[in-house]
Biopython code that builds the backbone (N, CA, C, O; Angstrom):
import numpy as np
from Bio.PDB.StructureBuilder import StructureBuilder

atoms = [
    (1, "UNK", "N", (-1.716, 6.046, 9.704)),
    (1, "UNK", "CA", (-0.311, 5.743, 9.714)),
    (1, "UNK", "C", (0.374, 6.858, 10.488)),
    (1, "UNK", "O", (0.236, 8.053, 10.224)),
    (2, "UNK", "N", (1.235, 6.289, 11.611)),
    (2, "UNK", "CA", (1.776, 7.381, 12.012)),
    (2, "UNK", "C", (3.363, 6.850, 12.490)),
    (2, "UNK", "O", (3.691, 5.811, 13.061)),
    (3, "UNK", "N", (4.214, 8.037, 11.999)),
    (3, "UNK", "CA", (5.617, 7.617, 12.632)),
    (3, "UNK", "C", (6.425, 7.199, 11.796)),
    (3, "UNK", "O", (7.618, 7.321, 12.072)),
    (4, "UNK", "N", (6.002, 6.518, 10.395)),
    (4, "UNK", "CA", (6.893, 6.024, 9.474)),
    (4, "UNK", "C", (7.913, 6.095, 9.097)),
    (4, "UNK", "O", (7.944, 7.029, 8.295)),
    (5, "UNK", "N", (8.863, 5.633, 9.193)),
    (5, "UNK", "CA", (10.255, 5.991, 9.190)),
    (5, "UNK", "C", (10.690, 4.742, 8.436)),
    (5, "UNK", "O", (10.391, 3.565, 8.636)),
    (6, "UNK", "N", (11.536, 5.347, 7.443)),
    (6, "UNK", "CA", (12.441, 4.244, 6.940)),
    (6, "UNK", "C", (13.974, 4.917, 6.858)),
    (6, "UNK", "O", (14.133, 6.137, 6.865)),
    (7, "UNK", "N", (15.197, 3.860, 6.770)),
    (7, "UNK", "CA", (15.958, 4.517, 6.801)),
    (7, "UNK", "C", (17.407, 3.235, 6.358)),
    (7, "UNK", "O", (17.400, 2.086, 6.801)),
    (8, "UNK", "N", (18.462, 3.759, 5.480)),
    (8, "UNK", "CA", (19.170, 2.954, 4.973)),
    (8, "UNK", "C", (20.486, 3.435, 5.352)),
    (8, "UNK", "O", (21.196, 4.392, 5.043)),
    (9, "UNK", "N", (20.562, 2.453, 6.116)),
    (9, "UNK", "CA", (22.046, 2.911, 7.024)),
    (9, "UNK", "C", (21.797, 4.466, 7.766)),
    (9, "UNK", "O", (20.818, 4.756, 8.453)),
    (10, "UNK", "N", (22.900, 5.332, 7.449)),
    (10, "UNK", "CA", (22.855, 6.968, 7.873)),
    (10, "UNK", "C", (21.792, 7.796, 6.928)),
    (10, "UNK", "O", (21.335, 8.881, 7.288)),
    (11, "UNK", "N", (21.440, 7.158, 5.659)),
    (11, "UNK", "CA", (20.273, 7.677, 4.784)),
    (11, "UNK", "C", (18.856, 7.553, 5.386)),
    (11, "UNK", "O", (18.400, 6.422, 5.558)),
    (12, "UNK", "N", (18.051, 8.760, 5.755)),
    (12, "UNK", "CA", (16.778, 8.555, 5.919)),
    (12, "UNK", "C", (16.023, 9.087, 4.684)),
    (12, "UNK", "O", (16.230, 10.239, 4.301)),
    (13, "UNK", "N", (15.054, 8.183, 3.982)),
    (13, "UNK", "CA", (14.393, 7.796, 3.232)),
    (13, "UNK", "C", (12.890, 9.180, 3.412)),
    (13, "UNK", "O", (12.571, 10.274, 2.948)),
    (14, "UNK", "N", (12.276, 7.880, 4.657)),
    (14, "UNK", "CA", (10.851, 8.953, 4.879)),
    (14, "UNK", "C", (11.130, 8.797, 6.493)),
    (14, "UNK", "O", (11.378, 7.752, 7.094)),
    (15, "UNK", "N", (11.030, 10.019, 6.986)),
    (15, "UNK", "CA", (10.963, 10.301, 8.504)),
    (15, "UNK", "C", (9.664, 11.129, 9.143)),
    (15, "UNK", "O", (9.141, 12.233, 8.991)),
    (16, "UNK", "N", (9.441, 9.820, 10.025)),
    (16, "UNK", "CA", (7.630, 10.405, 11.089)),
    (16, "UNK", "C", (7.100, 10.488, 9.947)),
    (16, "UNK", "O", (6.274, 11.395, 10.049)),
    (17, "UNK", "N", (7.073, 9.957, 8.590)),
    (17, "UNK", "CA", (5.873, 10.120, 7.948)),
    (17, "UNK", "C", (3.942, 9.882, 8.555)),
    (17, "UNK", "O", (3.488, 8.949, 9.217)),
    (18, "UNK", "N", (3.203, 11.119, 8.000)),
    (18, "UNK", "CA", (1.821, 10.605, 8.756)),
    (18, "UNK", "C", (0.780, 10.958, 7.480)),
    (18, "UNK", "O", (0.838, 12.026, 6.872)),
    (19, "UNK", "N", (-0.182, 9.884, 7.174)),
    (19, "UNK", "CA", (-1.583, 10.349, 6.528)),
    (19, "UNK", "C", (-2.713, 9.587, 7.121)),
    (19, "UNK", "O", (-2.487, 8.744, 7.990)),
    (20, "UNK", "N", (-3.571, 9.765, 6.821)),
    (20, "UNK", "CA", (-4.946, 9.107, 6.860)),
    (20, "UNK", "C", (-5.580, 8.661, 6.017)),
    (20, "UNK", "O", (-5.916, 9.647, 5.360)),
    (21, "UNK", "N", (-6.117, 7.546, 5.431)),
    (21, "UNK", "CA", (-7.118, 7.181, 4.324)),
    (21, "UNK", "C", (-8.050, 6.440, 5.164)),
    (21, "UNK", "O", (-7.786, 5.632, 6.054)),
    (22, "UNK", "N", (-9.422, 6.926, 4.651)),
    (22, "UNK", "CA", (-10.446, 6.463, 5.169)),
    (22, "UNK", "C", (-11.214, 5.304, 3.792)),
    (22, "UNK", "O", (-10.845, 5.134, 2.630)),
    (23, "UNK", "N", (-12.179, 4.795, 4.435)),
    (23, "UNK", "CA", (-12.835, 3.900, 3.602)),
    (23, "UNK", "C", (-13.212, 4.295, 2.145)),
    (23, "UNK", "O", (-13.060, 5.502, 1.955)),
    (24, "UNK", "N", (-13.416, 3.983, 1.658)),
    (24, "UNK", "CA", (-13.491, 4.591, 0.482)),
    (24, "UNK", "C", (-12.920, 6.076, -0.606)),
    (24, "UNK", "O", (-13.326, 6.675, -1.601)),
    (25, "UNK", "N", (-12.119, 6.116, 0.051)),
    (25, "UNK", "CA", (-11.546, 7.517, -0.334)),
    (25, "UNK", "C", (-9.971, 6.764, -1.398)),
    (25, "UNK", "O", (-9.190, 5.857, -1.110)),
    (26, "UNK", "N", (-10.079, 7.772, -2.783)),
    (26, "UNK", "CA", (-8.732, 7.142, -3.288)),
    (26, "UNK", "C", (-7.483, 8.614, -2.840)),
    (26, "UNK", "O", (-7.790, 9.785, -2.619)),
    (27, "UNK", "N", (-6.320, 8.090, -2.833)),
    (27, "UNK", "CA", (-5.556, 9.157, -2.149)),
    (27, "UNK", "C", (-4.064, 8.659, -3.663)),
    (27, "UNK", "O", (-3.712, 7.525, -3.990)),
    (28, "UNK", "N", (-3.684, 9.683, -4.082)),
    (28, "UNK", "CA", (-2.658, 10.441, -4.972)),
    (28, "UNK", "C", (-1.352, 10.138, -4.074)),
    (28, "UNK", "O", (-1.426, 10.075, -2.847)),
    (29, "UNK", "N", (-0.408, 9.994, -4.634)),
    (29, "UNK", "CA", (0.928, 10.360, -4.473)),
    (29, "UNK", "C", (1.746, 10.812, -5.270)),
    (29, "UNK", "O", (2.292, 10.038, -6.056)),
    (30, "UNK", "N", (2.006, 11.995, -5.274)),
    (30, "UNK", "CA", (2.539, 12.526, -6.241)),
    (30, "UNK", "C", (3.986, 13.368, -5.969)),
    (30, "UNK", "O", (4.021, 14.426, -5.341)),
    (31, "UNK", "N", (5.016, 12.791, -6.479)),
    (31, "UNK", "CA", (6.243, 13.594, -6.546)),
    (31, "UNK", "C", (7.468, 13.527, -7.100)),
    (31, "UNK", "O", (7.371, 12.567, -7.864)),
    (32, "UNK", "N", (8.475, 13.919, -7.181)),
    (32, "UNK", "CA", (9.591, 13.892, -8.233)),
    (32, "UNK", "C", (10.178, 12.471, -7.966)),
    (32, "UNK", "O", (9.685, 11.667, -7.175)),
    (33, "UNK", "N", (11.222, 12.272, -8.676)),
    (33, "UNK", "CA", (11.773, 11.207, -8.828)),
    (33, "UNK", "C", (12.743, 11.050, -7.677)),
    (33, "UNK", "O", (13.411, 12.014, -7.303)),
    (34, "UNK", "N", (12.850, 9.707, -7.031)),
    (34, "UNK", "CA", (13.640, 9.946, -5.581)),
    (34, "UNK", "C", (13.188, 10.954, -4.464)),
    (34, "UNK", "O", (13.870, 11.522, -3.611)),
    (35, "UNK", "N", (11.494, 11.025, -4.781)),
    (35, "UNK", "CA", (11.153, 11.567, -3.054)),
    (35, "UNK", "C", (10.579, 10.633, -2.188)),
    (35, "UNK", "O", (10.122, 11.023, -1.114)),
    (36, "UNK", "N", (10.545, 9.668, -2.447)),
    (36, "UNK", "CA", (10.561, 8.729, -1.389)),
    (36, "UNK", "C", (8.980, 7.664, -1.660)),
    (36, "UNK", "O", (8.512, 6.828, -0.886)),
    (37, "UNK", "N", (8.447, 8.103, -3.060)),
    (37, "UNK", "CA", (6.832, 7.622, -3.121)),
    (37, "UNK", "C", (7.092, 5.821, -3.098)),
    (37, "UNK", "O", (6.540, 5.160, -2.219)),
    (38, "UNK", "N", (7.722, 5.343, -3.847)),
    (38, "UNK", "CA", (7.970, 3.873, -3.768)),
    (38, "UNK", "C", (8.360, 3.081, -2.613)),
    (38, "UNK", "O", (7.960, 1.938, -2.388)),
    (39, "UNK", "N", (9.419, 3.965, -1.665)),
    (39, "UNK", "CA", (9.812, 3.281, -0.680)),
    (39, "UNK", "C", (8.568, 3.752, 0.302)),
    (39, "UNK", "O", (8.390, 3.025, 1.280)),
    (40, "UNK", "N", (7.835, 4.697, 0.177)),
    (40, "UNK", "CA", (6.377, 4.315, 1.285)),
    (40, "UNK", "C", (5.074, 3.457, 0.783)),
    (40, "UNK", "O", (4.019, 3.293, 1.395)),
    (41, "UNK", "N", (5.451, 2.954, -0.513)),
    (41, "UNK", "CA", (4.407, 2.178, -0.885)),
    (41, "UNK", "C", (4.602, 1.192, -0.647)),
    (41, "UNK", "O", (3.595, 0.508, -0.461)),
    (42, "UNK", "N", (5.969, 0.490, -0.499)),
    (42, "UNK", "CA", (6.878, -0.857, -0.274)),
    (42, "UNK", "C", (6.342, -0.395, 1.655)),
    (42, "UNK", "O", (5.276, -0.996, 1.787)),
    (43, "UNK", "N", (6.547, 0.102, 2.561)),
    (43, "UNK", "CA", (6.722, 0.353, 3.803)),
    (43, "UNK", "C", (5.364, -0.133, 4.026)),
    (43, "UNK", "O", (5.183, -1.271, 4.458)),
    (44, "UNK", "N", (4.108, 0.897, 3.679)),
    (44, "UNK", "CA", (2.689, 0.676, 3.104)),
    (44, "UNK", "C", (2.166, -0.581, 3.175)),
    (44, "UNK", "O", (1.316, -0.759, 4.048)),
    (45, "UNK", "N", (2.604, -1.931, 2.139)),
    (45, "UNK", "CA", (2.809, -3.521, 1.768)),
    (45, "UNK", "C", (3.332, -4.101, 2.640)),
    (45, "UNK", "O", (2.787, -5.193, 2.798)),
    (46, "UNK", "N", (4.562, -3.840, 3.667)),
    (46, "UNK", "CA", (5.624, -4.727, 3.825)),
    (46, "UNK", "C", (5.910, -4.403, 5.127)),
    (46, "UNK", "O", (6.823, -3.600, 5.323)),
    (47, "UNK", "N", (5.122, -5.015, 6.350)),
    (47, "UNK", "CA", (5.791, -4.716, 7.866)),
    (47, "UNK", "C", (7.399, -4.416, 7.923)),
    (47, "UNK", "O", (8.028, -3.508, 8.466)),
    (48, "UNK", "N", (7.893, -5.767, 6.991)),
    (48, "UNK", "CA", (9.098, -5.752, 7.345)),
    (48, "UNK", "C", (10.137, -4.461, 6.380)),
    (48, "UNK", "O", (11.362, -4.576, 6.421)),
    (49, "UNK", "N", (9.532, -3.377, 5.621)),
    (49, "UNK", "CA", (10.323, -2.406, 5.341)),
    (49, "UNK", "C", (10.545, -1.501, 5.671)),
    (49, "UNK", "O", (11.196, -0.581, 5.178)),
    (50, "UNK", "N", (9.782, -1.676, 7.015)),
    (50, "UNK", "CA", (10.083, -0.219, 8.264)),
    (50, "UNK", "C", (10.562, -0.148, 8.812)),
    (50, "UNK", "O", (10.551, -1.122, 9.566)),
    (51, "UNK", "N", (11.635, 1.053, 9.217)),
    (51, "UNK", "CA", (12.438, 1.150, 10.542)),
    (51, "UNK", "C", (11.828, 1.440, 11.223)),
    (51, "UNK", "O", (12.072, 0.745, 12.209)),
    (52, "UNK", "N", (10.870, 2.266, 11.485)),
    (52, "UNK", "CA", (9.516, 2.482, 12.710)),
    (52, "UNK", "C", (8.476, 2.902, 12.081)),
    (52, "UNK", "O", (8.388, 3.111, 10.871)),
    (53, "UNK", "N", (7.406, 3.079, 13.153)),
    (53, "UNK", "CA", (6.110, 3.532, 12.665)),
    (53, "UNK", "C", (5.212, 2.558, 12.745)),
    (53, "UNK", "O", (5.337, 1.352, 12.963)),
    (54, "UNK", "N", (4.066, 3.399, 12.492)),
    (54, "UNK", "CA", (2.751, 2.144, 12.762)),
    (54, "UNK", "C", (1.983, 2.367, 11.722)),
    (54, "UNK", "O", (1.998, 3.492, 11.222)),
    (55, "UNK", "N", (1.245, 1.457, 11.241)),
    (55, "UNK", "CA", (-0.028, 1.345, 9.779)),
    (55, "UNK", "C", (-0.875, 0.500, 9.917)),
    (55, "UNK", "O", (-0.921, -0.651, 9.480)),
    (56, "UNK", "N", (-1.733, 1.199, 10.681)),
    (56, "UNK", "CA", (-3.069, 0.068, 11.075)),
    (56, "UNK", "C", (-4.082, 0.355, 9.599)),
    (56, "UNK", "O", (-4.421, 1.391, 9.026)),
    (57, "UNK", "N", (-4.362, -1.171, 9.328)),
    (57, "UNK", "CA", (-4.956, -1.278, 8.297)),
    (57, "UNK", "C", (-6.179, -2.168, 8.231)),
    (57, "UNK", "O", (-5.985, -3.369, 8.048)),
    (58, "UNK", "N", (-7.572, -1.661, 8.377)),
    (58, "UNK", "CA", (-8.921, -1.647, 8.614)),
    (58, "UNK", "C", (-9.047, -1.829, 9.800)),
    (58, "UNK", "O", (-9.956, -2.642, 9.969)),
    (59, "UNK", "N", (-8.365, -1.314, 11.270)),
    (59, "UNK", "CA", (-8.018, -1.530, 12.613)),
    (59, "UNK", "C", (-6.727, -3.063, 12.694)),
    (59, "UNK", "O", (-6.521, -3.792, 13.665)),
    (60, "UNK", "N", (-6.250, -3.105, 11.682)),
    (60, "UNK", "CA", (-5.284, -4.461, 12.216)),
    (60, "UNK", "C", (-3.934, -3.293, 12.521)),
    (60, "UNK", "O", (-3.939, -2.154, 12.055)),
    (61, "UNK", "N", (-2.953, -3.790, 13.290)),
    (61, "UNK", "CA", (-1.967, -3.324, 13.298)),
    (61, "UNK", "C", (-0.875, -4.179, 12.507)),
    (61, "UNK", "O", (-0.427, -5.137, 13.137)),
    (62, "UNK", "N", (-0.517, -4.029, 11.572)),
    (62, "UNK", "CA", (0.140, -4.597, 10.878)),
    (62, "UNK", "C", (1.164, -5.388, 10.787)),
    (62, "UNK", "O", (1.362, -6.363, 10.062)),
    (63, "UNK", "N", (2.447, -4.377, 12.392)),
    (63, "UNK", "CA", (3.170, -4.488, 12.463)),
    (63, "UNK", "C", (4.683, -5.071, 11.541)),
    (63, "UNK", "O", (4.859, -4.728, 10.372)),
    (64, "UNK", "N", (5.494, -5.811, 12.151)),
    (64, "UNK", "CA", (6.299, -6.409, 10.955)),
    (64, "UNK", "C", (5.699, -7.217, 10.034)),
    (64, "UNK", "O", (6.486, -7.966, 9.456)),
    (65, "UNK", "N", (4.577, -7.301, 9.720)),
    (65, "UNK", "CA", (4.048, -8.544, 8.797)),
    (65, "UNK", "C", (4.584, -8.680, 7.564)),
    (65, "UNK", "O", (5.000, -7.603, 7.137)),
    (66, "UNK", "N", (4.757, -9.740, 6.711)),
    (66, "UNK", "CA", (5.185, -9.933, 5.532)),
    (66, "UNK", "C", (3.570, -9.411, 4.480)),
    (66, "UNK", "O", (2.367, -9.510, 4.721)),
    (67, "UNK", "N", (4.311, -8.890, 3.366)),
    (67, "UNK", "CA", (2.971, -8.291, 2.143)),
    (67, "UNK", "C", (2.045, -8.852, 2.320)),
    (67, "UNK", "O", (0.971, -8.271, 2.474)),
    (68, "UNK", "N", (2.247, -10.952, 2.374)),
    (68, "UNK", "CA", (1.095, -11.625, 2.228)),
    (68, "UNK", "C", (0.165, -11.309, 3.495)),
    (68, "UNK", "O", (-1.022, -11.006, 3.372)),
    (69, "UNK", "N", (0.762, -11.401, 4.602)),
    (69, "UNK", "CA", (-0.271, -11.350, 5.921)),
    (69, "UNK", "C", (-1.258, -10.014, 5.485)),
    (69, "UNK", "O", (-2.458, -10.003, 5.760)),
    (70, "UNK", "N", (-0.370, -8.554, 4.550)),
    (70, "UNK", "CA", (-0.511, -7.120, 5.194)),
    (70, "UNK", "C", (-1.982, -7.358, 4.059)),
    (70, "UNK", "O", (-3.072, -7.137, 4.587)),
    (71, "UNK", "N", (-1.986, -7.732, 2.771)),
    (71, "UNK", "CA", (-2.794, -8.126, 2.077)),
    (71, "UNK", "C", (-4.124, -8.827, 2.283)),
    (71, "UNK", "O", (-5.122, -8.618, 1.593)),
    (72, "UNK", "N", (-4.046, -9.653, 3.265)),
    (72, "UNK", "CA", (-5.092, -9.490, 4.035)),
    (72, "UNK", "C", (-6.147, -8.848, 4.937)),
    (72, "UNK", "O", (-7.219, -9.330, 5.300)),
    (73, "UNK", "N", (-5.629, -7.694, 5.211)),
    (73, "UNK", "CA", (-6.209, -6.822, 5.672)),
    (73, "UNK", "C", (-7.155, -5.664, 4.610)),
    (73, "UNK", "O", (-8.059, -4.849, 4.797)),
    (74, "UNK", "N", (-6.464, -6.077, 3.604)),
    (74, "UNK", "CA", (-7.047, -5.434, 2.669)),
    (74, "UNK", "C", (-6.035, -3.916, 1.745)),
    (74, "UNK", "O", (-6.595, -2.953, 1.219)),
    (75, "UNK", "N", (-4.834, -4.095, 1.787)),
    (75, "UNK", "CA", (-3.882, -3.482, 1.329)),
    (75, "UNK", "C", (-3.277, -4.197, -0.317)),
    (75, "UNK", "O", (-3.034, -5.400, -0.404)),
    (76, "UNK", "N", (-3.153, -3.505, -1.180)),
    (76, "UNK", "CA", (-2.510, -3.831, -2.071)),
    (76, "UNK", "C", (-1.399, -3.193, -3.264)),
    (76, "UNK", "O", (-1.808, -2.087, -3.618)),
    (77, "UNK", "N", (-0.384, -3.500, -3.826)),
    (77, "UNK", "CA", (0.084, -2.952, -4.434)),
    (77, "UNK", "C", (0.246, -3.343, -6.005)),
    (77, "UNK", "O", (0.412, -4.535, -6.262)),
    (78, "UNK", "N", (0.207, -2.402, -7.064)),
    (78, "UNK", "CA", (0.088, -2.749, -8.829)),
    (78, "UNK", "C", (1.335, -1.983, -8.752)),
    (78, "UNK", "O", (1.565, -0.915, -8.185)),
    (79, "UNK", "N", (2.397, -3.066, -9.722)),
    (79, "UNK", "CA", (3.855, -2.312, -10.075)),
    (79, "UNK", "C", (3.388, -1.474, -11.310)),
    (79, "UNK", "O", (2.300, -1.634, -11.863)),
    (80, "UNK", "N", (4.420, -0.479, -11.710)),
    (80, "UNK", "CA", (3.724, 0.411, -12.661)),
    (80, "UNK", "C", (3.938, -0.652, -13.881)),
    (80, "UNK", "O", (4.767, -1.552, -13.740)),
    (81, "UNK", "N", (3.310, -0.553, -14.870)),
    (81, "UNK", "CA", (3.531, -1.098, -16.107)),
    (81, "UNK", "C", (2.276, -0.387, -16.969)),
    (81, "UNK", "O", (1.222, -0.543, -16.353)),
    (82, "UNK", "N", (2.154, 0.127, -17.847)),
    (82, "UNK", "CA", (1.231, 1.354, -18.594)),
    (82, "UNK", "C", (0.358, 0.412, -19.532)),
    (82, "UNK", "O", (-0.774, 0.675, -19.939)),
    (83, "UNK", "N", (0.941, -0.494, -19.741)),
    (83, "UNK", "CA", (-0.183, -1.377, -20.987)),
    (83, "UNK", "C", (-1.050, -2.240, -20.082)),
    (83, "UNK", "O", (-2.131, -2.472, -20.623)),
    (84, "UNK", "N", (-0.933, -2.738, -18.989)),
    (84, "UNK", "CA", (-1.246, -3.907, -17.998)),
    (84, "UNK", "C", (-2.981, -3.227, -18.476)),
    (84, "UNK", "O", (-3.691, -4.217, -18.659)),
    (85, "UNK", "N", (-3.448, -2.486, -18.611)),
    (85, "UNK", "CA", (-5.168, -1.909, -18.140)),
    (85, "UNK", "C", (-4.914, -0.684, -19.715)),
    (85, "UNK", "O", (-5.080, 0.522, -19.901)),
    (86, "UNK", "N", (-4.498, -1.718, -20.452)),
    (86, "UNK", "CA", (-4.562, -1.019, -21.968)),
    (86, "UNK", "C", (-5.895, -0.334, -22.432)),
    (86, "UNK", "O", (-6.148, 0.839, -22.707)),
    (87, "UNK", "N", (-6.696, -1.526, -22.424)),
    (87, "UNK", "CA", (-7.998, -1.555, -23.619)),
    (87, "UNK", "C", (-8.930, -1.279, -22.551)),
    (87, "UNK", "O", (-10.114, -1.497, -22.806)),
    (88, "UNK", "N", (-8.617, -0.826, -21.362)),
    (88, "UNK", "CA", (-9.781, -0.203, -20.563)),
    (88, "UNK", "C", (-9.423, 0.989, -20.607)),
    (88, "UNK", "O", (-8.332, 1.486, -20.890)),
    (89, "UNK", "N", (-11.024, 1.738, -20.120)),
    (89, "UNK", "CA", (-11.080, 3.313, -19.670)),
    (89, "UNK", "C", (-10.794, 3.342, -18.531)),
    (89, "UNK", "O", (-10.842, 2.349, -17.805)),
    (90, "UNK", "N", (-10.288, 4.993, -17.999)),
    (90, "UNK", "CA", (-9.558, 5.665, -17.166)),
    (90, "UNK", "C", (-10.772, 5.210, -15.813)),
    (90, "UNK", "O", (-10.241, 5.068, -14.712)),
    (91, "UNK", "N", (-12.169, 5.009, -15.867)),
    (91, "UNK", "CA", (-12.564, 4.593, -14.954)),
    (91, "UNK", "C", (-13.137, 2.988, -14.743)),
    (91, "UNK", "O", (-13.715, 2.550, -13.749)),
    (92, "UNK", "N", (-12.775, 2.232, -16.046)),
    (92, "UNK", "CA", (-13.136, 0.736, -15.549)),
    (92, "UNK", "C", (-11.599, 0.733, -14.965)),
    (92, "UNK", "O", (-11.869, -0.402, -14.573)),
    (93, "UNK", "N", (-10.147, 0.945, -14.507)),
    (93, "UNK", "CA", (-9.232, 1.005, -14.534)),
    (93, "UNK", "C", (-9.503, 0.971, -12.824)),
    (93, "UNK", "O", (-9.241, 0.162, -11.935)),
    (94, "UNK", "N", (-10.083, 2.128, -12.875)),
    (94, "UNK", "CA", (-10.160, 2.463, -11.186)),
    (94, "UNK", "C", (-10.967, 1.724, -10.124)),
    (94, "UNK", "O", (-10.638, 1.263, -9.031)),
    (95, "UNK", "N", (-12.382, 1.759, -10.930)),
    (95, "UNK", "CA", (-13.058, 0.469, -10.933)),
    (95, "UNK", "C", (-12.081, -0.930, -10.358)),
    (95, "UNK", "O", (-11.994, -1.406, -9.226)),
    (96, "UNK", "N", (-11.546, -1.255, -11.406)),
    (96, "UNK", "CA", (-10.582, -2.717, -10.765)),
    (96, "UNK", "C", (-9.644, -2.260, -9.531)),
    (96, "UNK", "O", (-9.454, -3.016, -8.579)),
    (97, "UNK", "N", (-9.152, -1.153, -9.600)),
    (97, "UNK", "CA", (-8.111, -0.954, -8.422)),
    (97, "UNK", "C", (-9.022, -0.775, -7.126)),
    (97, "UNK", "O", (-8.414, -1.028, -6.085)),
    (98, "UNK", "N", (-10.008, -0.492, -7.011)),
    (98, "UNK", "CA", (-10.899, -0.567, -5.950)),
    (98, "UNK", "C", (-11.532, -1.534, -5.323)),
    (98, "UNK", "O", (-12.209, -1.420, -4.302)),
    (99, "UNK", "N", (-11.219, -2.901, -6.197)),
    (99, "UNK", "CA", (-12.002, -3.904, -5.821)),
    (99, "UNK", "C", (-11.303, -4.678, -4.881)),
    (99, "UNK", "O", (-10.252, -4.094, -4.616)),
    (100, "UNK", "N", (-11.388, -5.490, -4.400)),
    (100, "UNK", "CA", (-10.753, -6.314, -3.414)),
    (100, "UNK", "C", (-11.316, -8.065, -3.341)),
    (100, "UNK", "O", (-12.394, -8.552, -3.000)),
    (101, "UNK", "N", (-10.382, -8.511, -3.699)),
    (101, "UNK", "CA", (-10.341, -9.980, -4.053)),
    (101, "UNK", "C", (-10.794, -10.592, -2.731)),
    (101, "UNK", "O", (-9.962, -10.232, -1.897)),
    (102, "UNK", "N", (-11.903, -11.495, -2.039)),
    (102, "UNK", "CA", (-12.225, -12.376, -0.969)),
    (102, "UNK", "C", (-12.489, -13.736, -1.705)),
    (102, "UNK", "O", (-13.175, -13.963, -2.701)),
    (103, "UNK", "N", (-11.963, -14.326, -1.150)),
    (103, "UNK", "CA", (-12.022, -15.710, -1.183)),
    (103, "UNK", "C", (-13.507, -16.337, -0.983)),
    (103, "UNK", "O", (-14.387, -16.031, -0.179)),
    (104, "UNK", "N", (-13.469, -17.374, -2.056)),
    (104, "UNK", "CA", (-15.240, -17.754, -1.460)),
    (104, "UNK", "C", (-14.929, -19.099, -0.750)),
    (104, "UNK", "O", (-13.717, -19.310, -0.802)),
    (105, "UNK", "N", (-15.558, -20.011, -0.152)),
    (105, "UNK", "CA", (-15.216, -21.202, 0.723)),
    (105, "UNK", "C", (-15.317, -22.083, -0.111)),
    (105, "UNK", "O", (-16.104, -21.922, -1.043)),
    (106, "UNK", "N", (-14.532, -23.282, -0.003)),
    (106, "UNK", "CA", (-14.966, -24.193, -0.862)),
    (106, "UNK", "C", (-15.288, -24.578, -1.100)),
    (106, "UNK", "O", (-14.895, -25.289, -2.024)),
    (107, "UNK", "N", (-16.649, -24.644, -0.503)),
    (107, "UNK", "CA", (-18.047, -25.208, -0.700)),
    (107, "UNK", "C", (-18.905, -24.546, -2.143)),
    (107, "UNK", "O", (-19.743, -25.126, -2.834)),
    (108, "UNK", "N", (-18.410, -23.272, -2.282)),
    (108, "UNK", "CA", (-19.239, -22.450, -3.115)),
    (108, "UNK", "C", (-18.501, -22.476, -5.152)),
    (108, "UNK", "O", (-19.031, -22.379, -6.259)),
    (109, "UNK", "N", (-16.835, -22.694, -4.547)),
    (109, "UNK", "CA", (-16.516, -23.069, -5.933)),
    (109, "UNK", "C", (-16.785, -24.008, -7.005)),
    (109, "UNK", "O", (-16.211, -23.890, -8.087)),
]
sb = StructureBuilder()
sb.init_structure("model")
sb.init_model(0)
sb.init_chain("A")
sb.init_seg("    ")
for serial, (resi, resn, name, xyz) in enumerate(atoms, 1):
    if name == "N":
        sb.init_residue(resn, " ", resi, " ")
    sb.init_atom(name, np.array(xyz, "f"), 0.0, 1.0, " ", f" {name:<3s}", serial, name[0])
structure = sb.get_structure()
């Protein structure tokens, strides 16, 4: 990801934001309240919540795409909710967030 910029009216949000995540690697975001972690996770999901920048995701370029297209590539987002992954452990938890839903053909259902 490079360049990320969001910005609301004269308010800039996240500016030239840049990271890298590689295949298998889980990556943290961590910071106070109103530093900007939600609106780059929404940016992250959502071609269309960027004022600039690029987020190629498994080599797609994402561009303005809507969540559903960006989701295909293999991007996803869990709203917070603390009970949703109650009665699991801290690593069947992670376990599920790692997995990635493919469709089987309909021949196979």
């Amino acid at each position: 990801m490079t360049g990320l910029t969001r910005r609301y009216g004269s308010l800039r949000v996240l500016e030239d934001t840049q990271f890298t995540a590689r295949a298998g690697e889980l990556l943290s975001l961590v910071g106070p309240n109103g530093a900007g972690k939600t609106t780059l996770m929404r940016c992250l999901a959502d071609g269309r919540e960027r004022s600039r920048g690029n987020v190629p995701i498994n080599d797609h370029d994402t561009g303005r795409l809507s969540p559903e297209r960006c989701v295909g590539f293999g991007i996803g987002r869990k709203f917070q909710r603390a009970n949703t992954f109650d009665p699991l452990t801290v690593d069947e938890c992670l376990s599920i967030a790692r997995t990635r839903w493919v469709e089987k053909d309909s021949d196979e259902r």
